[in-house]
C-alpha positions as CSV (number, residue, x, y, z in Angstrom):
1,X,175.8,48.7,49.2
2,X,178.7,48.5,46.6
3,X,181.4,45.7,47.6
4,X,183.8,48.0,45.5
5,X,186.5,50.4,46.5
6,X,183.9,53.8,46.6
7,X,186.3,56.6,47.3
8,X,189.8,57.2,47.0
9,X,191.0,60.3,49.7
10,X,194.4,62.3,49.2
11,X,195.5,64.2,52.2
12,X,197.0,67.5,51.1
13,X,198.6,70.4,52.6
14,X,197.7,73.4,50.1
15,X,194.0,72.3,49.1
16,X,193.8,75.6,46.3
17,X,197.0,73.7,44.9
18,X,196.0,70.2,44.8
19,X,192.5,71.0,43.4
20,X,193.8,72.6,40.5
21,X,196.9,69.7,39.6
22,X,193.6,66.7,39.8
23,X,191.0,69.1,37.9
24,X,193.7,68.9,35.1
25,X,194.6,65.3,35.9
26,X,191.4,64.3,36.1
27,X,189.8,66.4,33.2
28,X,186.9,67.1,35.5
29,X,185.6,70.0,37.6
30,X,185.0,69.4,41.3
31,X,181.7,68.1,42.6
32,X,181.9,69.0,46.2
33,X,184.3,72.0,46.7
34,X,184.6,73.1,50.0
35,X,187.2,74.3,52.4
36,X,187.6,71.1,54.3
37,X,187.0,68.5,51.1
38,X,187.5,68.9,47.6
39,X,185.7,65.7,46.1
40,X,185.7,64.4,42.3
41,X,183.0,62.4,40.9
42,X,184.4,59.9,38.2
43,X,181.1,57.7,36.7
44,X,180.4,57.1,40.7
45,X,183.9,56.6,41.6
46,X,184.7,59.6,44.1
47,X,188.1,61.2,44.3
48,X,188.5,63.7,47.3
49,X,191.2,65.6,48.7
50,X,191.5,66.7,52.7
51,X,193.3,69.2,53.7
52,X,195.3,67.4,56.7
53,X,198.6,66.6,55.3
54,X,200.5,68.6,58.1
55,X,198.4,66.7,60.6
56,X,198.6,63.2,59.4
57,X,201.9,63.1,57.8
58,X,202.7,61.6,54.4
59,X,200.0,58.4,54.2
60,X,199.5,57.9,51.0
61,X,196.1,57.8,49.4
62,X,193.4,55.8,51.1
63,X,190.7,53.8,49.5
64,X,187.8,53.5,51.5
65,X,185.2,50.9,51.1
66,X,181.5,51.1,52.0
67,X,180.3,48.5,55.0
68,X,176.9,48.4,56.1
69,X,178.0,48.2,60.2
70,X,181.3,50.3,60.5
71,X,182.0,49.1,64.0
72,X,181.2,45.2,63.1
73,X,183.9,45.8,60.0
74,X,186.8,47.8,62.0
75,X,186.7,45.3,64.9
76,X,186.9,41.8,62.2
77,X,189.5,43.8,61.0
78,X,191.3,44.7,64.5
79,X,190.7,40.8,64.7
80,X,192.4,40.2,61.4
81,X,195.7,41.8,62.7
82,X,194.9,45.2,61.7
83,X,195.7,48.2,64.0
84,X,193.7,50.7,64.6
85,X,194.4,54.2,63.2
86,X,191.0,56.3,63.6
87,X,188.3,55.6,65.4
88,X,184.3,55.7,63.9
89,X,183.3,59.0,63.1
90,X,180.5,61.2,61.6
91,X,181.9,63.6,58.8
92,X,178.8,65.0,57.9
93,X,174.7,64.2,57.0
94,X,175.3,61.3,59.2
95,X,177.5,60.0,56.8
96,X,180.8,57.8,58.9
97,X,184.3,57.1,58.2
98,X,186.7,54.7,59.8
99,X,190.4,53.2,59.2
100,X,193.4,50.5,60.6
101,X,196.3,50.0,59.8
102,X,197.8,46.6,58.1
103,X,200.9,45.4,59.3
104,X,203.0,47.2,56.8
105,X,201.4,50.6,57.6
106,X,198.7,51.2,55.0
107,X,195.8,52.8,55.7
108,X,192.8,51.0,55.1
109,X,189.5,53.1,55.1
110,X,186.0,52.3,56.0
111,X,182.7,54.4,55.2
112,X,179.4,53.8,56.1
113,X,176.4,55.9,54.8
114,X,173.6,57.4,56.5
């Protein structure tokens, strides 16, 4: 498991329009191009976009780090002063994502893999 940040998520409105402005920013075709996530891989760095700008409001991008126990990591960070912002969930090939809050409102994300 890498101890690096693994994935960097934008949360968009238009998802047609923000896949084409990061193919040319990123000089790179999509990897994974569907209607719920556009993702970008950069040399095993992944870039993705979600279309739940509307829903979420304006977050900012969110780095998400890979943890071997999801649930062990969220709750030593709930410990650490975090707060929580969404709760353990499977987004696919058994694949989960997680994130809290820090005390200045930044999103910090958590993914475990399958």
């Amino acid at each position: 498991m890498s101890t690096a940040i693994t994935t960097i998520i934008y949360h968009v409105e238009d998802l047609a329009r923000a896949k084409a402005l990061f193919t040319t920013y990123l000089g790179a075709e999509p990897t994974t191009d569907s209607p719920y996530y556009v993702g970008f891989d950069l040399g095993g760095q992944q870039v993705g976009l979600v279309p739940d700008a509307a829903e979420q409001g304006p977050i900012g991008p969110v780095c998400f780090r890979d943890v071997p126990d999801i649930a062990a990591a969220r709750k030593a960070l709930l410990e650490a002063g975090a707060t929580s912002h969404e709760e353990p969930h499977d987004v696919g090939g058994g694949m989960l994502v997680a994130s809290v809050k820090d005390a200045d409102g930044h999103v910090i994300g958590l993914r475990q893999l399958p």
